[in-house]
VOBA-150865 format. One record per residue (C-alpha): x negated, y negated, z negated; residue number from 1. Coordinates in pm, 1 decimal, padded with zeros to 6 digits. Each point is the difference from the previous one (the first is absolute). Example, Ala and Ser with C-alpha at 12.3 -4.5 7.8 and 13.67 -1.06 7.14 Angstrom:
2
{{-01230.0 00450.0 -00780.0} 1}
{{-00137.0 -00344.0 00066.0} 2}
This chain:
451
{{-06994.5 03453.2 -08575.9} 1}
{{00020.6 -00141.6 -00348.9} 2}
{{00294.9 -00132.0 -00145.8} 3}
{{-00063.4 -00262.1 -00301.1} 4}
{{00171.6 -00324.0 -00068.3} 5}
{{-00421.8 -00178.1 00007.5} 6}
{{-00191.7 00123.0 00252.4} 7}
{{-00336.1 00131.8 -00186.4} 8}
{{-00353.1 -00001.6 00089.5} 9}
{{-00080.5 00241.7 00279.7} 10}
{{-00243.3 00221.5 -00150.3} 11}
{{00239.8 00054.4 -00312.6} 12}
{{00239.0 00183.9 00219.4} 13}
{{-00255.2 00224.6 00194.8} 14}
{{-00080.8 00085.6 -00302.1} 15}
{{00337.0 00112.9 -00109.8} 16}
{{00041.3 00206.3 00299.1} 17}
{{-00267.0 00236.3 -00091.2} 18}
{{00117.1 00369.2 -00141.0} 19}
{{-00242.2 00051.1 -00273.9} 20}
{{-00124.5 00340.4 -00209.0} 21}
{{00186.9 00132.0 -00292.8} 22}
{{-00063.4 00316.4 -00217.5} 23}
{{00318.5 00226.5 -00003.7} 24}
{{-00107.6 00358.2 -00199.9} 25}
{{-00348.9 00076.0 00140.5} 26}
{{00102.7 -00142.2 00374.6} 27}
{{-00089.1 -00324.4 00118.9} 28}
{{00307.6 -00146.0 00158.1} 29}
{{00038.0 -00334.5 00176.6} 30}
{{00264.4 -00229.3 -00116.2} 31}
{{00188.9 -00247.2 00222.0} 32}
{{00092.9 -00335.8 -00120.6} 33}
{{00327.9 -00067.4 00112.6} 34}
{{00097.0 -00320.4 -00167.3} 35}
{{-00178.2 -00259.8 -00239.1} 36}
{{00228.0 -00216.0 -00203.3} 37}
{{-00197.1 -00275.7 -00197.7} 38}
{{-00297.9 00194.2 -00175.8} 39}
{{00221.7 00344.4 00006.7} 40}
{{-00129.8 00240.7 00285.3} 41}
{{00255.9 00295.5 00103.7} 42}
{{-00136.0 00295.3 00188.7} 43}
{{00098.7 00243.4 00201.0} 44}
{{-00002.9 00272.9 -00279.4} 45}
{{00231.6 -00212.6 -00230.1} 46}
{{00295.5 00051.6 00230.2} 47}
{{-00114.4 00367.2 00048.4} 48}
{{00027.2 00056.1 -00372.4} 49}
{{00342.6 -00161.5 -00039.7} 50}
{{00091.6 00206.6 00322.3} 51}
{{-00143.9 00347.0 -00119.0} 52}
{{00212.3 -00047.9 -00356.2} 53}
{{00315.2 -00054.1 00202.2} 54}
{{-00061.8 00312.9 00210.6} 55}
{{-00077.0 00169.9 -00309.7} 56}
{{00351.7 -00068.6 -00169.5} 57}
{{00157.6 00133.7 00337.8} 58}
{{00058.0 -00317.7 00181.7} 59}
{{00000.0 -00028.6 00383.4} 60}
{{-00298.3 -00294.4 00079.7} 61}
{{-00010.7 -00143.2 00355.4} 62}
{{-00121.3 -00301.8 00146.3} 63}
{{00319.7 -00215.9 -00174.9} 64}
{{-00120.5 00116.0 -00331.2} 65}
{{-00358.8 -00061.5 00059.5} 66}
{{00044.6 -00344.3 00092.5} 67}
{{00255.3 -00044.3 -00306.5} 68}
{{-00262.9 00177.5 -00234.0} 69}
{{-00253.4 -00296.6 00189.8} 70}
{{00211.9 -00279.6 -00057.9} 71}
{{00016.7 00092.6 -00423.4} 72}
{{-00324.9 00040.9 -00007.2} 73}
{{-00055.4 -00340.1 00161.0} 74}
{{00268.5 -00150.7 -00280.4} 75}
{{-00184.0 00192.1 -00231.8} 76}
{{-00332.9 -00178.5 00092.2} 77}
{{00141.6 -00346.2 -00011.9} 78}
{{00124.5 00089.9 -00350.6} 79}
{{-00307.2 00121.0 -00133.2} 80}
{{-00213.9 -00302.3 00128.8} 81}
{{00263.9 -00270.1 -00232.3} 82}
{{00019.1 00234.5 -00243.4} 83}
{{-00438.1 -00029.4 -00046.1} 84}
{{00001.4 -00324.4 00054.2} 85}
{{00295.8 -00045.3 -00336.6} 86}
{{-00214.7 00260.0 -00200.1} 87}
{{00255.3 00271.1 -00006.0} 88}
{{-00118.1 00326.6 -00210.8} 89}
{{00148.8 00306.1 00103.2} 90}
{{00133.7 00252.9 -00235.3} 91}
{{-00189.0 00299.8 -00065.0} 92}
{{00223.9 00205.5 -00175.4} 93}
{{00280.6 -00063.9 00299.6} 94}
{{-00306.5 00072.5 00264.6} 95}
{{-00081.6 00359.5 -00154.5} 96}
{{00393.5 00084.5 -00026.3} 97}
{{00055.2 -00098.6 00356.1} 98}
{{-00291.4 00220.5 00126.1} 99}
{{00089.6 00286.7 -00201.0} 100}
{{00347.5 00009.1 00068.9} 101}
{{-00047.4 -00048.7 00369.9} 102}
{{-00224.8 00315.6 -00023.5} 103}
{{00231.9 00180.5 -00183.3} 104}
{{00215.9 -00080.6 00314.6} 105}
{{-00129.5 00046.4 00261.2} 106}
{{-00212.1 00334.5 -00171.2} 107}
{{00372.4 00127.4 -00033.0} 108}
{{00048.5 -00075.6 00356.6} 109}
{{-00328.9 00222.3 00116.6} 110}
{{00031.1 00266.9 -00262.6} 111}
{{-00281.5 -00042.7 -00187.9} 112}
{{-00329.2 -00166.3 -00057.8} 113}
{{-00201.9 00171.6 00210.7} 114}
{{00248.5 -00131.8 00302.8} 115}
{{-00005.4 -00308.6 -00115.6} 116}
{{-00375.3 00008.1 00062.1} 117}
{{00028.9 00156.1 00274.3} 118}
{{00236.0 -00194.9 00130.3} 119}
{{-00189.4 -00293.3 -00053.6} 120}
{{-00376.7 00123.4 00016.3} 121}
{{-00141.8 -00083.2 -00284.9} 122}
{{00003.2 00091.1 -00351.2} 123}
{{00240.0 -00097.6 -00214.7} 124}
{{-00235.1 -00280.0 -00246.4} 125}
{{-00087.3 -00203.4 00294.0} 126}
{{00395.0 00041.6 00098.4} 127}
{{00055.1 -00149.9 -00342.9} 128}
{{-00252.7 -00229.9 00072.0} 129}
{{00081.7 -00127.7 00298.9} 130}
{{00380.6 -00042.2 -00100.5} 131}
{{-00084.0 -00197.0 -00272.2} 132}
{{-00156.9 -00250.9 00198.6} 133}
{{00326.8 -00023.0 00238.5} 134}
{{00239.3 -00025.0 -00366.4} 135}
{{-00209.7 -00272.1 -00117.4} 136}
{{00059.6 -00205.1 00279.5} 137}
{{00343.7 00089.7 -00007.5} 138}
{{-00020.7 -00058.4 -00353.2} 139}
{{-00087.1 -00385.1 00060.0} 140}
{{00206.6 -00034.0 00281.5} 141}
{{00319.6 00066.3 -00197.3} 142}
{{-00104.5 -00220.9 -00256.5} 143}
{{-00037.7 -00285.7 00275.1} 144}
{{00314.1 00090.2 00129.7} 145}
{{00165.3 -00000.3 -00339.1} 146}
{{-00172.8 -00367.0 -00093.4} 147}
{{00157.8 -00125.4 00332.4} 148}
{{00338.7 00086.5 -00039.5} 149}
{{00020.4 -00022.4 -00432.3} 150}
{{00091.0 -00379.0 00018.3} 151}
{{00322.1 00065.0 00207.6} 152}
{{00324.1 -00051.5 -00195.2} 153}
{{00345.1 00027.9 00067.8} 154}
{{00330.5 -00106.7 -00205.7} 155}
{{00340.0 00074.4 00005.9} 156}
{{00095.0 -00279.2 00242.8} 157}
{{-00244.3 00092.8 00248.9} 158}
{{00116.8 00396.4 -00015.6} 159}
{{00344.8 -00140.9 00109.9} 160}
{{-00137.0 -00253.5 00256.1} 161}
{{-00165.0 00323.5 00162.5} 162}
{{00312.2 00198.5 -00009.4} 163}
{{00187.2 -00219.2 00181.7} 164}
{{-00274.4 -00034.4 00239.8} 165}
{{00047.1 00275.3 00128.2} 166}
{{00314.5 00225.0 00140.6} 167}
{{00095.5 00275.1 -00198.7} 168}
{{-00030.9 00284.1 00265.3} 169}
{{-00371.5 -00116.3 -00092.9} 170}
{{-00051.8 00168.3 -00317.5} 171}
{{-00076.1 00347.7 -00087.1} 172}
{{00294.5 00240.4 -00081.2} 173}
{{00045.1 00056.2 -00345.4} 174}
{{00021.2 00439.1 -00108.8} 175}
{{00267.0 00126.9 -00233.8} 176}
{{-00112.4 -00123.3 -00334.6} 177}
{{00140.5 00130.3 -00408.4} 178}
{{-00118.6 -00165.2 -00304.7} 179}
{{00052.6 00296.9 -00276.0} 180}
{{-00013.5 00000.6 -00412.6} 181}
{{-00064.2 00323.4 -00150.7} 182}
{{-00023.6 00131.1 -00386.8} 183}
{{-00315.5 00300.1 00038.0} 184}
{{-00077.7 00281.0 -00251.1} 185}
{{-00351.1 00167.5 -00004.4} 186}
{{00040.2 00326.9 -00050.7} 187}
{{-00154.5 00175.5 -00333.0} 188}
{{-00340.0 00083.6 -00006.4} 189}
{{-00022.9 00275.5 -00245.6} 190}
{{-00306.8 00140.3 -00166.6} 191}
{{00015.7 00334.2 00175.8} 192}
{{-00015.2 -00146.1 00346.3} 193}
{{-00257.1 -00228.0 -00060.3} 194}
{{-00198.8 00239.9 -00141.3} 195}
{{00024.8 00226.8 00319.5} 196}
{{-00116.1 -00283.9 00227.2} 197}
{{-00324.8 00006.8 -00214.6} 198}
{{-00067.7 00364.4 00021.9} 199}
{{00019.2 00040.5 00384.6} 200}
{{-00211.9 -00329.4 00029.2} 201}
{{-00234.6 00164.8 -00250.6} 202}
{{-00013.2 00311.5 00271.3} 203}
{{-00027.0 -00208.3 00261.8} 204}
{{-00290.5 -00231.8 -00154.9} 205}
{{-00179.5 00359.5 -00117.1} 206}
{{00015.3 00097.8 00376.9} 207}
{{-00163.4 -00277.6 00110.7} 208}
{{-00305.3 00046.9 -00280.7} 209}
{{-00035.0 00305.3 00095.3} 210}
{{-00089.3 -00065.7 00389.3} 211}
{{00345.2 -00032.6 00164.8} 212}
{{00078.7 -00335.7 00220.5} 213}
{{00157.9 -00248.5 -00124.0} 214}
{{00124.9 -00131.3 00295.7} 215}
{{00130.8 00339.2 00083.1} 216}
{{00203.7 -00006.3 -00312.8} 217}
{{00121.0 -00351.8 00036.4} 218}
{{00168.1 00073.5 00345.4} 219}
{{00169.3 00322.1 -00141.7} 220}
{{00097.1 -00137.0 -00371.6} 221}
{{-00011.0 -00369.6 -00058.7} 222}
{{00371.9 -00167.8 00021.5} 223}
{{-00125.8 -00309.3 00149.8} 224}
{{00098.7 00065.8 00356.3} 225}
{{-00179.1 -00279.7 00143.5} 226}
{{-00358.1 00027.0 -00122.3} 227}
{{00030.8 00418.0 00009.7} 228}
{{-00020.3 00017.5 00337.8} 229}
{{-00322.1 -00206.4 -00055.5} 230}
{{-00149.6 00304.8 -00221.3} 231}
{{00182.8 -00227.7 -00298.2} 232}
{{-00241.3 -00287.7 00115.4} 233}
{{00105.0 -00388.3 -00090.8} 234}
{{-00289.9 -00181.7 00175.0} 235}
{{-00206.7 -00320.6 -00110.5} 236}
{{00214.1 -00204.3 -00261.8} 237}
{{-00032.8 -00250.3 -00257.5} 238}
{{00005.9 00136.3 -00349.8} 239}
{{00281.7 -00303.8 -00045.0} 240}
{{00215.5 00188.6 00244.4} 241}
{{00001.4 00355.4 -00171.8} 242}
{{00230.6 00074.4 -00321.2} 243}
{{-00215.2 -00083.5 -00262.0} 244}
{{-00011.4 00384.0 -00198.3} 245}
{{-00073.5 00121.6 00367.0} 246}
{{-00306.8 -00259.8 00084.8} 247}
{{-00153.8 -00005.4 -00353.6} 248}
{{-00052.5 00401.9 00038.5} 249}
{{-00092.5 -00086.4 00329.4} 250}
{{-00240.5 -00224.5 -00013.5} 251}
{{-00149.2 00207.5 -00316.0} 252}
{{-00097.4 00245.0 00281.0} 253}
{{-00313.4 00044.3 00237.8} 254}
{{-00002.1 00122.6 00346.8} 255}
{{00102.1 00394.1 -00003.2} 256}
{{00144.3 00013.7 -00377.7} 257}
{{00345.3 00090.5 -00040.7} 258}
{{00233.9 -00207.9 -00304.8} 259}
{{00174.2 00160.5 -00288.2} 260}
{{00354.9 00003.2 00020.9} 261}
{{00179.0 -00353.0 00039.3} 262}
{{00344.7 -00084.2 -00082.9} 263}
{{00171.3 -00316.7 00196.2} 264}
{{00295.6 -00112.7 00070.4} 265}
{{-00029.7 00206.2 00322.6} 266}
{{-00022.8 00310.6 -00136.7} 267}
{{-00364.5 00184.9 -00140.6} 268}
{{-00282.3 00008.4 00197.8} 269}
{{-00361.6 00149.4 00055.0} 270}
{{-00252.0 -00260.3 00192.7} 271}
{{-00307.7 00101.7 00170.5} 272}
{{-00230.6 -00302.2 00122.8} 273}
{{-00163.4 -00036.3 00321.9} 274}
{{-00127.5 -00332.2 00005.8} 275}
{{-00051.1 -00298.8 -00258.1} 276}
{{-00049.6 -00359.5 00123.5} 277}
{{-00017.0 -00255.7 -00309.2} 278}
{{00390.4 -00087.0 -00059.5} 279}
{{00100.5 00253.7 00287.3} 280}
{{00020.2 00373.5 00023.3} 281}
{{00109.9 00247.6 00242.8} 282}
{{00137.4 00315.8 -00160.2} 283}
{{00196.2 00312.9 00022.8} 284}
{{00238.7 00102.6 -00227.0} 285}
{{00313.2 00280.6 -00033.6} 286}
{{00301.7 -00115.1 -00099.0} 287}
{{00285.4 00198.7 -00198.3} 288}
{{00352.8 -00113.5 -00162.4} 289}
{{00154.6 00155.0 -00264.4} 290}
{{00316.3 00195.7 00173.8} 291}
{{00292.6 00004.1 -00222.8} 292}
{{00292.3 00310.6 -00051.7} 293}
{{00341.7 -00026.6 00112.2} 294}
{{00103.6 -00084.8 -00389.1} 295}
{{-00210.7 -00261.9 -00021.5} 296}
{{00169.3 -00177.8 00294.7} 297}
{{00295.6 00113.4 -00073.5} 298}
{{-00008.3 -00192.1 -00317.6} 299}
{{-00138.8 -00315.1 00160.3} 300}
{{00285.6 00069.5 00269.4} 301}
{{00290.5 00019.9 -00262.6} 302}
{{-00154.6 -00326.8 -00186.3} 303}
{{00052.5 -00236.9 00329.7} 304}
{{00369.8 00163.6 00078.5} 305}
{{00108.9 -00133.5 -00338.6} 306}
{{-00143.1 -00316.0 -00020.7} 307}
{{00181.4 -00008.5 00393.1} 308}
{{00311.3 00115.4 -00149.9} 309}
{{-00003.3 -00325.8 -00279.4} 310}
{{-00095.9 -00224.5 00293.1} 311}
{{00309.4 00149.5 00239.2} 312}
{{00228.3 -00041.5 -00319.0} 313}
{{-00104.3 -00379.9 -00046.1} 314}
{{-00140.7 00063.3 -00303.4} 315}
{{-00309.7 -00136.5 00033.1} 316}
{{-00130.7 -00173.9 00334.7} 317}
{{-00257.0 00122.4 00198.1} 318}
{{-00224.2 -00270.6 -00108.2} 319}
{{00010.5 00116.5 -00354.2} 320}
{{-00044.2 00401.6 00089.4} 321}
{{-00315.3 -00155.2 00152.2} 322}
{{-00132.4 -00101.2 -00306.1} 323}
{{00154.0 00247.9 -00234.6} 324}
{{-00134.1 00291.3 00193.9} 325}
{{-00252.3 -00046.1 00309.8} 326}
{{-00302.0 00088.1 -00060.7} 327}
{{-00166.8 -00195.4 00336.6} 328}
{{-00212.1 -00271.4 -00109.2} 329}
{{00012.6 -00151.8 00323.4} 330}
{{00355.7 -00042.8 -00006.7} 331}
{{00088.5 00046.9 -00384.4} 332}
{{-00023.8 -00397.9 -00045.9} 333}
{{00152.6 -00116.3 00372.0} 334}
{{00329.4 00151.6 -00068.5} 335}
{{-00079.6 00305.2 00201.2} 336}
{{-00014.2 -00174.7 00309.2} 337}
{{-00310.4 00173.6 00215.5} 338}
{{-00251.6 -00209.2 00168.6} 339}
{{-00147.7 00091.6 00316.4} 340}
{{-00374.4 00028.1 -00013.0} 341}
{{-00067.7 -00097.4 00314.3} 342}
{{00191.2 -00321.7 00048.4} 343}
{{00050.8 -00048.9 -00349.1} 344}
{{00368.2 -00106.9 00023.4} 345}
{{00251.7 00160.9 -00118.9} 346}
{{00153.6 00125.9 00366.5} 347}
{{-00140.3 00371.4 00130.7} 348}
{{00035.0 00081.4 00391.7} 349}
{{00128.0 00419.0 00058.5} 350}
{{-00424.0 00040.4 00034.8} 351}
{{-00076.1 -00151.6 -00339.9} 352}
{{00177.7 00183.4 -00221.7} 353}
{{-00081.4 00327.4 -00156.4} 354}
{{00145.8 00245.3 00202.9} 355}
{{00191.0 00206.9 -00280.3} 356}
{{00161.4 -00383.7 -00099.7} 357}
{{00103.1 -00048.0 00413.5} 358}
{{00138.1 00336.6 00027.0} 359}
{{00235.5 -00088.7 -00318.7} 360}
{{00060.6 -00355.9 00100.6} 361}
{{00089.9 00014.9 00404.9} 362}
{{00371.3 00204.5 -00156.7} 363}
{{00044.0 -00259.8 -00226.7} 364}
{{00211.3 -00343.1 -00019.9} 365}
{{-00112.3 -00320.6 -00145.1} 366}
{{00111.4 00024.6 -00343.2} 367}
{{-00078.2 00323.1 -00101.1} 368}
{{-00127.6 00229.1 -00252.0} 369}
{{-00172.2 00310.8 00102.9} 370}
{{-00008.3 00311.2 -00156.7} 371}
{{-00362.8 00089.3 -00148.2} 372}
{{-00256.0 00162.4 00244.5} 373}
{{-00401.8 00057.6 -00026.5} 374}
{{-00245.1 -00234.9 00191.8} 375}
{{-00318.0 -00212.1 -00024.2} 376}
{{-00160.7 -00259.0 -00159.9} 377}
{{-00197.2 -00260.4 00105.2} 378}
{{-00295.3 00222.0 -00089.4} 379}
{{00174.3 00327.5 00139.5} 380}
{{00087.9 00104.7 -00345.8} 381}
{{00328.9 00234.0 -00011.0} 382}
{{00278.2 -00156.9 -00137.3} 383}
{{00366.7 -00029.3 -00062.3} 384}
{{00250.9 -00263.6 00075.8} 385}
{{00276.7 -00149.6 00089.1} 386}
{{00055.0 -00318.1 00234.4} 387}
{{00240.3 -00236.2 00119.8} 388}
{{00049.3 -00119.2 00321.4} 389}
{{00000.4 -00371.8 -00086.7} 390}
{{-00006.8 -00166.2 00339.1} 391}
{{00017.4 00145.1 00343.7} 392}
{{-00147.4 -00267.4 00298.3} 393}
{{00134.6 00175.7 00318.4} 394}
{{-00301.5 -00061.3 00322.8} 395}
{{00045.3 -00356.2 00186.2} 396}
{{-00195.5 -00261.6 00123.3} 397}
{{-00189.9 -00217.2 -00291.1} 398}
{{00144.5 -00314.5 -00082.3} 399}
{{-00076.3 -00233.3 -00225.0} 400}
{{00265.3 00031.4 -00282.9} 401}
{{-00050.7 00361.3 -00006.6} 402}
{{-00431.5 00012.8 00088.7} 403}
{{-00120.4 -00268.4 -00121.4} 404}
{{-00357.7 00182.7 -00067.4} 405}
{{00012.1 00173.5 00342.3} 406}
{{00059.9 -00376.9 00184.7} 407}
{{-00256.9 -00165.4 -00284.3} 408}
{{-00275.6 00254.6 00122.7} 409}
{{00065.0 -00031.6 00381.2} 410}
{{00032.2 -00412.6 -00069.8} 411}
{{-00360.3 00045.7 -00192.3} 412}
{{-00168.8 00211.7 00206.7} 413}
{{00066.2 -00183.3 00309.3} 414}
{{-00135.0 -00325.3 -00173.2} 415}
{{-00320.5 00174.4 -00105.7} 416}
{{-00013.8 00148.4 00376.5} 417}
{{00012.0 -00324.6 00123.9} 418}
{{-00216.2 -00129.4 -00260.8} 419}
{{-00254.9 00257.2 00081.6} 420}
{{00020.2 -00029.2 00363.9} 421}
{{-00027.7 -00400.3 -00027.0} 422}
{{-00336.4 00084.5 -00169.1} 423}
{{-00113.2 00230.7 00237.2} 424}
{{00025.9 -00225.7 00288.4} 425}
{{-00163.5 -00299.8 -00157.9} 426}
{{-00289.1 00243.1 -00094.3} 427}
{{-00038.3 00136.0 00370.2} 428}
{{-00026.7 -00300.3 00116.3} 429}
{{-00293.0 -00074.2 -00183.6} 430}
{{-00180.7 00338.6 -00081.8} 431}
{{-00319.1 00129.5 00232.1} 432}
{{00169.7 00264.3 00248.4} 433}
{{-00168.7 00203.8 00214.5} 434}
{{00213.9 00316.5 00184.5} 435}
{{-00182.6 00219.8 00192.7} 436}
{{00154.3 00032.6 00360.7} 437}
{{00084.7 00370.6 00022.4} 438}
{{00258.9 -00106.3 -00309.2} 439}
{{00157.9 -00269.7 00230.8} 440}
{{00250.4 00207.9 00130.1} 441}
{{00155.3 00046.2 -00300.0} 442}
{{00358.0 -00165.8 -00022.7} 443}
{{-00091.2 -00185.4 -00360.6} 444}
{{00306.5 -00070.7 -00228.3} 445}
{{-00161.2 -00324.3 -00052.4} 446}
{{-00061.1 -00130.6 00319.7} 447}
{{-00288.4 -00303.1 -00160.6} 448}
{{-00264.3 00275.5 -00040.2} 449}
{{-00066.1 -00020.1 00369.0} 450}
{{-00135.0 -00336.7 00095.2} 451}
């Protein structure tokens, strides 16, 4: 059975129901066609792929996630086909970041590369290959879905209109919520320690020359904690992404040589490439921050109790400690207020906020002043400082005089939903769609791609 809004020629569709003969490794392997949409065949081994990935990254895959993987694909196809015919390019820089941080993944998953292979049986370049076929479509089909939805606008007026659509039991519940100043102190980096950092990444970079792993070294040394249990390995990324000291010794490199020593605002570093793409690199590298005495945060300690002391006493506001003595640039100019990085407002959930800053502020009132304490920076830089609780927004449901974002971002992605769906339907109805019948069982989200 065939299910198409025109009924096409006959011998079109016998020939669609043929399997036909790919190469997989050094095995030939027939592939089912399981759908056509327009010019865009998908086969049997697409879903397979997305399936095996899934499994890979430890998720349970039945027949309700087969057919769910089946019906993307099928979106996927009807995205791709619009987005030939309106010339879209697809990124290649995205594409190669996509497929190497999906291997980096799901290779973490497996426990190694050799697993990964395994896993998937065959080697790793025609992995690479292969995914980089599936993220260019992707690639393209994002950009479609992007072009579709960019035009929708919303205002003010119709962010109201939609909140009282709708009854209020409707909308999400709001977390806890504290919008914080602070006045931070970096603590001294003298000469001496400095100077130590460089001599045990001297050693280190000397053990490496002289035949030990650098890897090895990165998992027992380096202080970045996420890429040391890599073996101190960053994956493929753009030169434009890496602090600049860090990817113009970088990119000075070829595959196998290890960097001099390089200072950034991280900390120093030594950098061993693996692999060099044009304006993209994947490389190792061993991290270590200068660690300071007890003196030298004592002193950095003492500083922020006295400039708290002048702001308890009213003699200067906190506003003007801010600028008189923080040394944050990120907050230095914003009278001290914080701004979460992830929302970019100036509101943090319990979750968002450095942990050393929650465990100060959850014993705190609105109002006040702490006393000084050590934490983070933005960059994970030690620091010292002091904060005021400036607002506290106790959990309840969002509402619009309190929200506004939250209810602008449901209002605006249910217009672009609906937007998107409208333009689905109207394309259905007029694309080429061939399912094959074993797929027919499937309980489709979208009920129009069964005709």
């Amino acid at each position: 059975m065939i299910y198409n809004m025109r009924k096409p020629k006959k011998f079109i569709l016998l020939a669609l129901c043929f399997t036909f003969s790919t190469v997989t490794g050094q095995q030939n392997v027939l592939d089912k066609v399981l759908a056509v949409v327009g010019n865009e065949a998908l086969l049997e081994s697409d879903v397979e792929v997305e399936l095996m990935q899934l499994r890979a990254q430890g998720q349970q895959v039945d027949g309700d996630v087969r057919c769910s993987v089946f019906e993307q694909l099928l979106l996927q196809k009807l995205l791709l086909t619009q987005a030939k015919l309106d010339s879209l390019k697809e990124n290649d820089m995205m594409v190669m970041q996509e497929v190497e941080q999906r291997i980096r993944i799901i290779t973490a998953q497996l426990g190694s590369t050799q697993e990964l292979e395994k896993y998937f049986g065959k080697p790793l370049f025609r992995i690479k290959e292969e995914w980089t076929e599936q993220m260019r479509e992707r690639s393209l089909t994002q950009q479609m879905q992007m072009n579709i939805v960019s035009a929708v606008l919303i205002t003010p007026r119709d962010v109201e209109v939609f909140y009282k659509s709708l009854p209020r039991d409707s909308f999400p519940m709001v977390p806890d919520q504290y919008v914080i100043q602070q006045i931070a102190k970096y603590p001294p980096s003298g000469s001496e320690v400095r100077f130590q950092v460089r001599e045990r990444l001297l050693e280190l970079r000397e053990r490496v020359m002289n035949g030990d792993n650098f890897r090895s070294l990165a998992v027992m040394y380096s202080e970045d904690l996420a890429s040391a249990r890599r073996g101190g390995e960053l994956g493929m990324r753009l030169r434009e992404e890496l602090t600049k000291p860090f990817a113009d010794a970088a990119f000075a490199l070829k595959p196998g040589q290890v960097s001099q020593i390089v200072e950034t605002e991280f900390g120093f570093h030594i950098i061993q490439m693996i692999e060099k793409r044009d304006e993209m690199a994947n490389v190792r590298h061993i991290l270590i921050r200068p660690t300071f005495s007890t003196e030298t945060q004592q002193e950095a300690s003492r500083l922020l109790d006295s400039v708290a002391a002048l702001i308890r006493s009213d003699s200067i506001s906190f506003e003007r400690g801010v600028v008189l003595y923080s040394e944050d640039k990120n907050t230095r100019l914003s009278g001290g207020y914080v701004v979460n990085q992830q929302t970019l407002s100036i509101r943090f959930e319990k979750d968002q906020l450095i942990p050393n800053d929650y465990y100060v502020l959850r014993d705190m009132k609105e109002g006040e002043l702490s006393t000084p304490f050590e934490s983070k920076d933005n960059s994970g830089h030690d620091i010292f400082k002091i904060i005021k609780l400036k607002e506290f927004i106790p959990s309840h449901r969002a509402n619009f005089e309190q929200d506004y974002m939250v209810i602008h971002d449901i209002a605006k992605n249910r217009k672009q939903q609906a937007t998107f769906d409208a333009w689905v339907d109207k394309h259905v109805q007029s694309a080429y769609i061939f399912i094959e019948p074993d797929m027919c069982h499937c309980n489709f989200n979208r009920k129009e791609w069964v005709r």
